[in-house]
C-alpha positions as a Markdown table, in Angstrom:
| # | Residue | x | y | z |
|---|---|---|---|---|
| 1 | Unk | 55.5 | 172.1 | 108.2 |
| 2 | Unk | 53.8 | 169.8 | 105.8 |
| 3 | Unk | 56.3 | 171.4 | 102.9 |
| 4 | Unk | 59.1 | 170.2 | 105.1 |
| 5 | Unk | 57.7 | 167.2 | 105.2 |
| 6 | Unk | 57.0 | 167.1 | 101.5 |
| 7 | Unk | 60.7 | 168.5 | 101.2 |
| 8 | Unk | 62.5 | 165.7 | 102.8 |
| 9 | Unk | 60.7 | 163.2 | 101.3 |
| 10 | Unk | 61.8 | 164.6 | 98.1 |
| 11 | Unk | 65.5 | 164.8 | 99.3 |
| 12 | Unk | 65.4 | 161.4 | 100.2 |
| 13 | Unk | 64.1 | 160.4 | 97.1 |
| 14 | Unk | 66.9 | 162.1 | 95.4 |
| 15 | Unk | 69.6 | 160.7 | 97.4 |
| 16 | Unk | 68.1 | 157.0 | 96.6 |
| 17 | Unk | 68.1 | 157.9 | 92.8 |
| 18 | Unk | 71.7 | 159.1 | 93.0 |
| 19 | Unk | 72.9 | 156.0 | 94.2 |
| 20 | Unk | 73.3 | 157.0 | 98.0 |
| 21 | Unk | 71.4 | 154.1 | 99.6 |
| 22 | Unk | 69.2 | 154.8 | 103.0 |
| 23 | Unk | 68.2 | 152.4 | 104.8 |
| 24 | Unk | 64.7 | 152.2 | 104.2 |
| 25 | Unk | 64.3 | 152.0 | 108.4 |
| 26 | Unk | 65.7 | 154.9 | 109.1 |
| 27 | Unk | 64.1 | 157.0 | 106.3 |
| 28 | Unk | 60.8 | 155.9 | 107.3 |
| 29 | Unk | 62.1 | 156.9 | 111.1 |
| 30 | Unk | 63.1 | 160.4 | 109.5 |
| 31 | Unk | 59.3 | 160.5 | 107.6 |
| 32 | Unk | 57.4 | 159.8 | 111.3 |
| 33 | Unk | 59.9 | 162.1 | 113.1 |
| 34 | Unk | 59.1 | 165.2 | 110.6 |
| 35 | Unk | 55.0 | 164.2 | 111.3 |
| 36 | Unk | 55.4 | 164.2 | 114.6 |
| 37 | Unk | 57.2 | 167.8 | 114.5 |
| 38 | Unk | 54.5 | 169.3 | 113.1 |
| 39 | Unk | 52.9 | 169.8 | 115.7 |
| 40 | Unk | 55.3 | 171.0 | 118.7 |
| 41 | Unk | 57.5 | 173.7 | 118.4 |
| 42 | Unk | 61.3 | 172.7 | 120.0 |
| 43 | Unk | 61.2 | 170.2 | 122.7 |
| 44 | Unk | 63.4 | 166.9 | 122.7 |
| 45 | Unk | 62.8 | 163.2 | 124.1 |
| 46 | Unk | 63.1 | 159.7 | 123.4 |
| 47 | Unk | 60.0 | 157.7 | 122.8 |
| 48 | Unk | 59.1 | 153.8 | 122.0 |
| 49 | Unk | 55.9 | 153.7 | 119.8 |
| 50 | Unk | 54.2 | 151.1 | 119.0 |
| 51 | Unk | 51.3 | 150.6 | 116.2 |
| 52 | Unk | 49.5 | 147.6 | 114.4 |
| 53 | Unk | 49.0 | 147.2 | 110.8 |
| 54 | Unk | 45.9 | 149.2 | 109.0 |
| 55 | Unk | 46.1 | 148.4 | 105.4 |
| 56 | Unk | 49.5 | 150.4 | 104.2 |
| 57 | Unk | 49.6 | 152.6 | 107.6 |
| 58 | Unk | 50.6 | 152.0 | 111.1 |
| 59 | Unk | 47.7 | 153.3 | 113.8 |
| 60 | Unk | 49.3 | 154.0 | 117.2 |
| 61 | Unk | 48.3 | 152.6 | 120.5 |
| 62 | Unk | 50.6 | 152.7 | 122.2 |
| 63 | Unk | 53.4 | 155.7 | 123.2 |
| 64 | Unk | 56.1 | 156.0 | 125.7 |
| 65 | Unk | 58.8 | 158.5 | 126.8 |
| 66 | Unk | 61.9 | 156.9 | 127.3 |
| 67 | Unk | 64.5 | 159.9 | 128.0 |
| 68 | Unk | 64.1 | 163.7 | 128.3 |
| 69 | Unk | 62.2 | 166.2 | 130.4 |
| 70 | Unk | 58.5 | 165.0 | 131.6 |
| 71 | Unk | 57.3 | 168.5 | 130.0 |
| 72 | Unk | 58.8 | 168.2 | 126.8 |
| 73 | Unk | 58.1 | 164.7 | 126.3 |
| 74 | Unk | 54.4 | 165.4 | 127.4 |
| 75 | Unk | 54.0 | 167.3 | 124.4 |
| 76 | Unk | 55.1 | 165.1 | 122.0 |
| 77 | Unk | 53.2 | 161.9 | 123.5 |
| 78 | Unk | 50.0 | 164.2 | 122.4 |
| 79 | Unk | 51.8 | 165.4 | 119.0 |
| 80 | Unk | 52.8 | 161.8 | 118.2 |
| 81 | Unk | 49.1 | 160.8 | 119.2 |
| 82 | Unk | 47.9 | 163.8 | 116.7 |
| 83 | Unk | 48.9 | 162.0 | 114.1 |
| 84 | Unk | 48.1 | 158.5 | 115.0 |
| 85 | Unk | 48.4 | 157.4 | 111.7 |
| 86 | Unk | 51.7 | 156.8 | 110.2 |
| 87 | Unk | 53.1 | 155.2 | 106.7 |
| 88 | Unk | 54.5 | 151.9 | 106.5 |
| 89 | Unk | 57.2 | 151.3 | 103.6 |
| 90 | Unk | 55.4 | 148.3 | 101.2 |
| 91 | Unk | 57.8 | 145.6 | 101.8 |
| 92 | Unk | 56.6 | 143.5 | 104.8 |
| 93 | Unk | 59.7 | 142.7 | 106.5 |
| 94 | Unk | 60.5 | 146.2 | 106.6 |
| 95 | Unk | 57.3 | 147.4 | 107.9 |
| 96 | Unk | 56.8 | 144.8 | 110.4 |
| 97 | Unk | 60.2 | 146.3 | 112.0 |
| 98 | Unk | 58.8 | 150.2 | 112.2 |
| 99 | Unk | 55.4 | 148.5 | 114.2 |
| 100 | Unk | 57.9 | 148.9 | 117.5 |
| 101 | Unk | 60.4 | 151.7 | 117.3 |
| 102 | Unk | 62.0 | 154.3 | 118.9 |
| 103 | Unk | 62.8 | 157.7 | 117.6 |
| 104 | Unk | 64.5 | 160.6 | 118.6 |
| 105 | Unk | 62.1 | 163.9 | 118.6 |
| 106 | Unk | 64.6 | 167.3 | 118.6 |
């Protein structure tokens, strides 16, 4: 799972080279989505996360399902708090947006 992860950070990387712009929200969105994957196998639900700032990382406290089946979004409330730490893009206005988001876990 981690080359996954290593592989769409690369894609994206490419994509913002060749001129193809991402919003840097939604890549960061795709980045926490893949970490969160890593550790479930194929269930899908909506969660609100929220963090606080720890130097260039977010640290969770706070996780909560917002849409999908109470089992599958039981096991990615403890995936998502498997990871607890997440990356936060450098530029601060950015960053402070991703501190409270919601993401889409299929």
């Amino acid at each position: 799972m981690k080359q996954l992860l290593l592989l769409t950070l690369i894609l994206i990387s490419q994509g913002a080279q060749s001129g193809y712009q991402v919003d840097e929200i939604d890549r960061y969105k795709v980045i926490y989505t893949q970490l969160i994957k890593q550790n479930i196998s194929t269930p899908k639900c909506t969660i609100k996360i929220k963090g606080y700032k720890e130097k260039s990382d977010m640290k969770i406290y706070s996780v909560q399902a917002m849409k999908g089946s109470s089992s599958d979004c039981e096991k990615i409330l403890k995936a998502v708090m498997k990871v607890n730490t997440f990356p936060l893009p450098s530029d601060e206005s950015t960053s402070d947006k991703l501190i409270e988001t919601t993401l889409y876990i299929e």
